[in-house]
C-alpha positions as CSV (number, residue, x, y, z in Angstrom):
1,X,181.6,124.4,140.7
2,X,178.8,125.1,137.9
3,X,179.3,123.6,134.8
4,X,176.7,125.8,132.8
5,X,177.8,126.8,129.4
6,X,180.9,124.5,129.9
7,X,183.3,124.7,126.8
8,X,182.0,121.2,125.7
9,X,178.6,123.1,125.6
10,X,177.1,125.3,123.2
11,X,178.7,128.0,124.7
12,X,182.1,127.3,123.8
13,X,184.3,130.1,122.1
14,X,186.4,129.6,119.8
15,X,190.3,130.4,119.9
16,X,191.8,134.1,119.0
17,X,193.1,133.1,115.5
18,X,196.2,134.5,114.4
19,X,195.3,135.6,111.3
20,X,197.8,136.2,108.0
21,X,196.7,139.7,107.8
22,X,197.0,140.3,111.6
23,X,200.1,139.1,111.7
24,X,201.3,141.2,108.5
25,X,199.4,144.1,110.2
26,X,201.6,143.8,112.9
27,X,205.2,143.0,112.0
28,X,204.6,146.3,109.7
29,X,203.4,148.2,112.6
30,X,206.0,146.5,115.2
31,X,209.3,147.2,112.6
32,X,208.5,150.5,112.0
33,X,208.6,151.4,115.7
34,X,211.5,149.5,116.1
35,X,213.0,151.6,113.3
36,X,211.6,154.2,114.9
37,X,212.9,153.9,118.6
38,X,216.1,152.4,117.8
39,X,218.0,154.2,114.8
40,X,216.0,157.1,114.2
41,X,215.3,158.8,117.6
42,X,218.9,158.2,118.7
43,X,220.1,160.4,115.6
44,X,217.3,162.9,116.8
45,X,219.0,163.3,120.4
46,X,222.5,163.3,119.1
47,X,222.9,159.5,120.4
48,X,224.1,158.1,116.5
49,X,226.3,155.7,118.3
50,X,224.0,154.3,121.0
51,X,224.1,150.6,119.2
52,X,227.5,150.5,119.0
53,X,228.0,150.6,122.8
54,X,226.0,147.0,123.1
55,X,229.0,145.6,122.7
56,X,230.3,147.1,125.9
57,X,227.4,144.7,128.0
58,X,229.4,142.6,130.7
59,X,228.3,139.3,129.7
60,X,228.0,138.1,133.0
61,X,225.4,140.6,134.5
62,X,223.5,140.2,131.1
63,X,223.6,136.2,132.7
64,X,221.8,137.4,135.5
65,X,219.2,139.5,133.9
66,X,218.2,136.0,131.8
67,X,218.2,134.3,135.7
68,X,216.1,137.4,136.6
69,X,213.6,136.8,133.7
70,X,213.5,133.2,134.1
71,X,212.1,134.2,138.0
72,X,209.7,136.2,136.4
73,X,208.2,133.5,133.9
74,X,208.2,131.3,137.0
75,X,206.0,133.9,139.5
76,X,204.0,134.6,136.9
77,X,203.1,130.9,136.2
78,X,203.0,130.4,140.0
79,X,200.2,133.6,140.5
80,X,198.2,131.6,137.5
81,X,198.1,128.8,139.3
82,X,197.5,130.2,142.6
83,X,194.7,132.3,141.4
84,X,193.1,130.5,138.9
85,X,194.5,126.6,138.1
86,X,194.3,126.2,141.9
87,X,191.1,125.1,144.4
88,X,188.8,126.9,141.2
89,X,189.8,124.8,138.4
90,X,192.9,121.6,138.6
91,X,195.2,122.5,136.2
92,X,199.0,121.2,136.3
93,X,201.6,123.4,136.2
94,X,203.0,122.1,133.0
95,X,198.9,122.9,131.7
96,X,199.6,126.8,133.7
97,X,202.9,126.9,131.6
98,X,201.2,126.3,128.4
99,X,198.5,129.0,129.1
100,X,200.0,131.4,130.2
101,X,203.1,131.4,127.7
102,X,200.9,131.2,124.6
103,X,199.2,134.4,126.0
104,X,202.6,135.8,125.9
105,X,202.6,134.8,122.2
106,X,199.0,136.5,121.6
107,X,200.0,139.8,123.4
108,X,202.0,140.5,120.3
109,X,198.9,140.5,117.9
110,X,197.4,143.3,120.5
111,X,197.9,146.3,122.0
112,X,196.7,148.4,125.0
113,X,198.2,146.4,128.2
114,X,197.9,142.4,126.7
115,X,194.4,142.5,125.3
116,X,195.3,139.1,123.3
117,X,196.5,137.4,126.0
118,X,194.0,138.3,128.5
119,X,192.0,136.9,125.4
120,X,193.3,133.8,124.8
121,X,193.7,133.1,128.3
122,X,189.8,133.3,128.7
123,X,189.6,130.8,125.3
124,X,192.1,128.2,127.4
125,X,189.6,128.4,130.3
126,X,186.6,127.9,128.8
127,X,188.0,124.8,127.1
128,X,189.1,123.7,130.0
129,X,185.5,123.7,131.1
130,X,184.7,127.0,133.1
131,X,181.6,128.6,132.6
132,X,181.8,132.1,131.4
133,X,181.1,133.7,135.2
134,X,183.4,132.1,136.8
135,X,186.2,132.4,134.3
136,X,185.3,136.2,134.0
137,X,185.5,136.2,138.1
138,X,189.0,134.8,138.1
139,X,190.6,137.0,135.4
140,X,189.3,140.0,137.6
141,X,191.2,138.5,140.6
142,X,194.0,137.3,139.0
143,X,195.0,140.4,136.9
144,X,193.7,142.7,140.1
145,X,196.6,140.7,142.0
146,X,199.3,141.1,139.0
147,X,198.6,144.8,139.0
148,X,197.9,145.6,142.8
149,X,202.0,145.8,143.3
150,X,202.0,148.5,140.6
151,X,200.7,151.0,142.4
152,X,201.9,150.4,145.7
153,X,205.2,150.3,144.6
154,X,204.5,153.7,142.9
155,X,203.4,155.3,146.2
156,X,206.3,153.9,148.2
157,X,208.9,154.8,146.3
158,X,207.9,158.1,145.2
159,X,207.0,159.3,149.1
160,X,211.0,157.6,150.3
161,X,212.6,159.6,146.9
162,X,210.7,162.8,148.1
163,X,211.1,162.5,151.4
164,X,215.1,161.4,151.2
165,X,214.3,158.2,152.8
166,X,216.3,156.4,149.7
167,X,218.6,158.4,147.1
168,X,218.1,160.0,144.2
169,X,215.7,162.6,141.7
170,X,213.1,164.3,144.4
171,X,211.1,166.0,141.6
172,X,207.2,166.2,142.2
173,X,206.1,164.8,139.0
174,X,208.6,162.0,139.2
175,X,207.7,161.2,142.8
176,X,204.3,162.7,144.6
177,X,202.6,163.6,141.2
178,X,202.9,159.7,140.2
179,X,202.1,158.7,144.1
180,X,198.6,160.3,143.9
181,X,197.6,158.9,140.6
182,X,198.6,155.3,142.3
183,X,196.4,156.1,145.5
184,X,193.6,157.0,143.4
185,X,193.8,154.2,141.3
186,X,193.6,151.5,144.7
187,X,190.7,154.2,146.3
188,X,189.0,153.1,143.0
189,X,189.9,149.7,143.6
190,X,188.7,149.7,146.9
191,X,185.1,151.5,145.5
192,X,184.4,148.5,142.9
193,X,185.3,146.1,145.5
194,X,182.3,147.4,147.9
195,X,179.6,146.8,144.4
196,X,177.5,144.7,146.1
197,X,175.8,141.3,144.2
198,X,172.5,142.6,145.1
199,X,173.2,145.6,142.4
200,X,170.9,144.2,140.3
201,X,167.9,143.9,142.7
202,X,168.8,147.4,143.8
203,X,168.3,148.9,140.5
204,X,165.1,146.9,139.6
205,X,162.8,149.2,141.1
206,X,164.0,152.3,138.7
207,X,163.5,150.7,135.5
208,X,160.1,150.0,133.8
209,X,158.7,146.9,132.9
210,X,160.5,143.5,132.0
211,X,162.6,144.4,129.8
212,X,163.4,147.4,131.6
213,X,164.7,145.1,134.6
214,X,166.5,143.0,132.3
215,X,168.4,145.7,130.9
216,X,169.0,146.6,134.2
217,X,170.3,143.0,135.0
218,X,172.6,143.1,132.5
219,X,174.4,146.4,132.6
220,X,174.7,145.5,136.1
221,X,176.1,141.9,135.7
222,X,179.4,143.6,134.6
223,X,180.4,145.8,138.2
224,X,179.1,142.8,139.9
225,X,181.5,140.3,138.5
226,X,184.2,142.8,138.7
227,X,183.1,143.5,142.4
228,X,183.6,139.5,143.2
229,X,186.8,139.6,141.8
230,X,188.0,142.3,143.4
231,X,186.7,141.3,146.7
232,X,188.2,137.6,146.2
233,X,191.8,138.9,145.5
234,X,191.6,141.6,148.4
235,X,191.0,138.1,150.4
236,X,194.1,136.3,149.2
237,X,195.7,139.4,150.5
238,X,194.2,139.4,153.7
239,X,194.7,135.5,154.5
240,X,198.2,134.8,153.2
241,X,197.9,130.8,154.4
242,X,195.3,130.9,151.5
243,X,196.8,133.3,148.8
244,X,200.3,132.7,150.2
245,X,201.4,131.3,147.0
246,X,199.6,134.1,145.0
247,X,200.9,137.2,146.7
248,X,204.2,136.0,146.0
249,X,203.5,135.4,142.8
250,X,202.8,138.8,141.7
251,X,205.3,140.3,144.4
252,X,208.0,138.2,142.7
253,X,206.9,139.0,138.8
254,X,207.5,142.3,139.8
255,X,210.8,142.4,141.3
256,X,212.0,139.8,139.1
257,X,211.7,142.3,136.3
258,X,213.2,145.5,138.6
259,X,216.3,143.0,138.7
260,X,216.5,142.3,135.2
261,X,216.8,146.0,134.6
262,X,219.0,146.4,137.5
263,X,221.1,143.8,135.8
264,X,221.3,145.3,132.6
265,X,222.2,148.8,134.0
266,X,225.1,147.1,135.7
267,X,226.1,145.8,132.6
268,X,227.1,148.8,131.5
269,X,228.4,150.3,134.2
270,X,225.9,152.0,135.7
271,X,225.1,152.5,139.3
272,X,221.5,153.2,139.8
273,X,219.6,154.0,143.4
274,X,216.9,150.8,143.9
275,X,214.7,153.3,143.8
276,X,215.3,154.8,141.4
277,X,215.3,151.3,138.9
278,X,211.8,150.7,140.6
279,X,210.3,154.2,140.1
280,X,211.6,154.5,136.5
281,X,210.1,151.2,135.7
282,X,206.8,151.4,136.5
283,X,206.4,155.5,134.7
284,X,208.0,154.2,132.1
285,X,205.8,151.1,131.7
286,X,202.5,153.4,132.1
287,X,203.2,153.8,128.5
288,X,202.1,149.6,127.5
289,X,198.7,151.8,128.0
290,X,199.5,153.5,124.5
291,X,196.5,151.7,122.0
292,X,198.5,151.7,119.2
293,X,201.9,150.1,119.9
294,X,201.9,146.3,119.8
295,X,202.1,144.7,123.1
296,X,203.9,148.1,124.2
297,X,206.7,147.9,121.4
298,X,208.7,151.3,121.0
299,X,205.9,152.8,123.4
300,X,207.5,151.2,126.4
301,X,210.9,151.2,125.1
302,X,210.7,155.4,124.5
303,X,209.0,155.9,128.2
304,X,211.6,153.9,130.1
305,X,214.0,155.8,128.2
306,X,212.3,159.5,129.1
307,X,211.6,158.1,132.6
308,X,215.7,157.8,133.4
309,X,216.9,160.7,131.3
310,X,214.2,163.0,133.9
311,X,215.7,160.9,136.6
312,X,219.5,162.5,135.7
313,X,221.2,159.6,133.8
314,X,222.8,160.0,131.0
315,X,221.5,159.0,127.8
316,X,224.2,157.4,126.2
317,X,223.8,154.8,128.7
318,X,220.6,154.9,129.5
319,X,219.7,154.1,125.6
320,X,221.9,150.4,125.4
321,X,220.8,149.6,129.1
322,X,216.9,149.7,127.9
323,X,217.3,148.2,124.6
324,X,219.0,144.8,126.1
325,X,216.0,145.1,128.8
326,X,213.6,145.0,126.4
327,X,215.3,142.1,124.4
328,X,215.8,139.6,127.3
329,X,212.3,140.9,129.7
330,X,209.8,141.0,126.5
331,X,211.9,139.4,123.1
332,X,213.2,136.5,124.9
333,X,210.3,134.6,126.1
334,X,208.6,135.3,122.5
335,X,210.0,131.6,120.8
336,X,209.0,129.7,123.9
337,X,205.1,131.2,123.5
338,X,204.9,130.6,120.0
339,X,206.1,126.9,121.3
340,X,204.1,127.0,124.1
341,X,200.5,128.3,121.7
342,X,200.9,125.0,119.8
343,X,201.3,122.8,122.9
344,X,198.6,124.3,124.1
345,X,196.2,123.8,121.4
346,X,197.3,119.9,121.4
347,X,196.7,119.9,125.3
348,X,192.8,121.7,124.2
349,X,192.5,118.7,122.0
350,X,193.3,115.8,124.7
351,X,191.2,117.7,127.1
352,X,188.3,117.1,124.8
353,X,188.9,113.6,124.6
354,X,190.7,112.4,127.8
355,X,188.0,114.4,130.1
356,X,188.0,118.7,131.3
357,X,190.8,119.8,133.7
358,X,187.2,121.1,135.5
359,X,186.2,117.2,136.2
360,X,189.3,117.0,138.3
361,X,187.9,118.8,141.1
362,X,186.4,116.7,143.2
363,X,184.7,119.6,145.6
364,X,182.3,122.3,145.1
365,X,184.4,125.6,144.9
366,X,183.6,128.0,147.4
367,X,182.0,131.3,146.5
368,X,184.6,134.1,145.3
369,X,184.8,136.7,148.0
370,X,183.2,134.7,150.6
371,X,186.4,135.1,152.6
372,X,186.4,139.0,152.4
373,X,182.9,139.6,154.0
């Protein structure tokens, strides 16, 4: 493994800070769509009451949702680890914990799909002594992994609820429309994963001069390392005695989350097709996309509640059902990140002066993709 432009190097970056005015900036932004979302837009749709029916959870499923969501922290952790803390860089899983929960923390200070955590995740790396290629490499695969099931399930589901394979709503744009967006999204996949690293060379001839090549170098570096990232996680998939651990992972982050909203539908009652729960999910979590909502807050909330309404539930139950989904799947784990960003800033500091989780690898790593080709 290179250690060029190591975090002990000059090209160390420095953390994501969580700034005073950030932070103001984004409780104001964060209560005003929970205002929003939760007492204002039930009043609009004639649901004034919709709080008052939390107290109608059944404790015990709400118990099974926080079981659910304790799975998911664990696959999630576990496709970290198998991804990037594994034969790439030695990290514990008490040093995967830390990262990954503080991300969860800095996901709140962001919006558009976890751009802080995806941020401070890259500042953990590089401390812990990855060079900037190779920690850029790993992201690709590991959030390429995470997000592969998102699509999939998408295009399963919505082909059995049209074809009445498995119960419930048939409608086009709830099942086929949704499908073909998902297939184009992995075709795409599939497309960056054939870039090939000679991209560069390739375009060398078409550009003029030396700094015309280097331009060309570097606006090609960026498909190139997406290209290896792509290819490496396609590889975990295709030799599960490898990426056993990591397919999992992200199959079990997934599902986890299906079963805490499962579990909070049956808390109240409601019986709701599997597919149904999975296909409302993942349309109603298209909205986390929305760039100016907060980690998704109210954005996500209002989708997942649109997604089941078109799906024929009725909103007086659908409305309690989402809002305890959203407090145990994304409020929940909020205290142990903000626990989890200080730990992790002590570990940064013992890493500096006990020696780099990267020094505990006592092999070179082998190239990333070199198992697809």
């Amino acid at each position: 493994m290179s250690q060029e432009d190591s975090a002990n190097g000059n090209g160390a970056v420095e953390l994501p800070l969580f700034t005073p005015r950030r932070v103001i900036q984004t409780a104001l932004v964060v209560f005003a769509l929970l205002i929003g979302i939760y007492f204002l837009f039930p009043r609009l749709v004639g649901l004034g009451d919709a709080l008052s029916k939390l107290g109608d959870a059944d404790p015990v499923w709400i118990a099974v949702a926080i079981g659910f969501n304790v799975a998911a922290i664990a696959t999630y952790v576990a496709l970290f680890k198998a991804v990037v803390g594994g034969d790439a860089l030695r990290l514990t899983w008490t040093e995967t914990y830390e990262i990954n929960m503080a991300g969860v923390a800095a996901t709140l200070l962001f919006s558009a799909g976890g751009a802080g955590g995806i941020a401070l995740t890259y500042w953990a790396l590089r401390r812990a002594g990855m060079c900037r290629r190779d920690v850029a490499r790993r992201m690709v695969a590991f959030l390429t992994l995470h997000y592969a099931f998102y699509p999939i399930a998408l295009i399963v589901f919505g082909i059995l609820l049209r074809t009445g394979v498995l119960p419930g709503e048939d409608a086009v744009e709830l099942t086929i429309i949704p499908a073909a967006v998902a297939g184009g999204v992995l075709v795409g996949g599939v497309l960056v994963a054939r870039i090939p690293p000679s991209l560069g060379r390739r375009l060398a001839p078409f550009a003029r001069g030396e700094r015309g090549r280097a331009i060309a170098a570097g606006i090609a570096r960026v498909p190139i390392t997406v290209g290896e990232g792509f290819r490496f996680a396609l590889s975990l998939f295709a030799h599960p005695s490898r990426g056993g651990l990591a397919v999992i992972g992200a199959a079990g982050f997934w599902a986890a989350n299906i079963g805490i909203l499962w579990a909070c539908f049956k808390a109240f009652g409601v019986q709701v097709p599997l597919a149904v729960v999975s296909q409302g999910f993942f349309l109603g979590m298209v909205a986390n996309l929305f760039p100016l909502a907060p980690a998704g807050v109210g954005a996500v909330d209002a989708g997942m509640i649109g997604a089941f309404v078109l799906f024929g539930l009725p909103e007086e139950t659908v409305f309690p059902a989402i809002l305890v989904y959203r407090l145990v799947a994304f409020w929940m784990p909020i205290p142990l990140g903000i626990v989890a960003f200080f730990q992790l800033r002590t570990r940064v500091q013992e890493w500096k002066e006990e020696g780099l989780p990267i020094e505990r690898c006592p092999a070179a790593e082998p190239e990333l993709g070199a198992a697809a080709h």
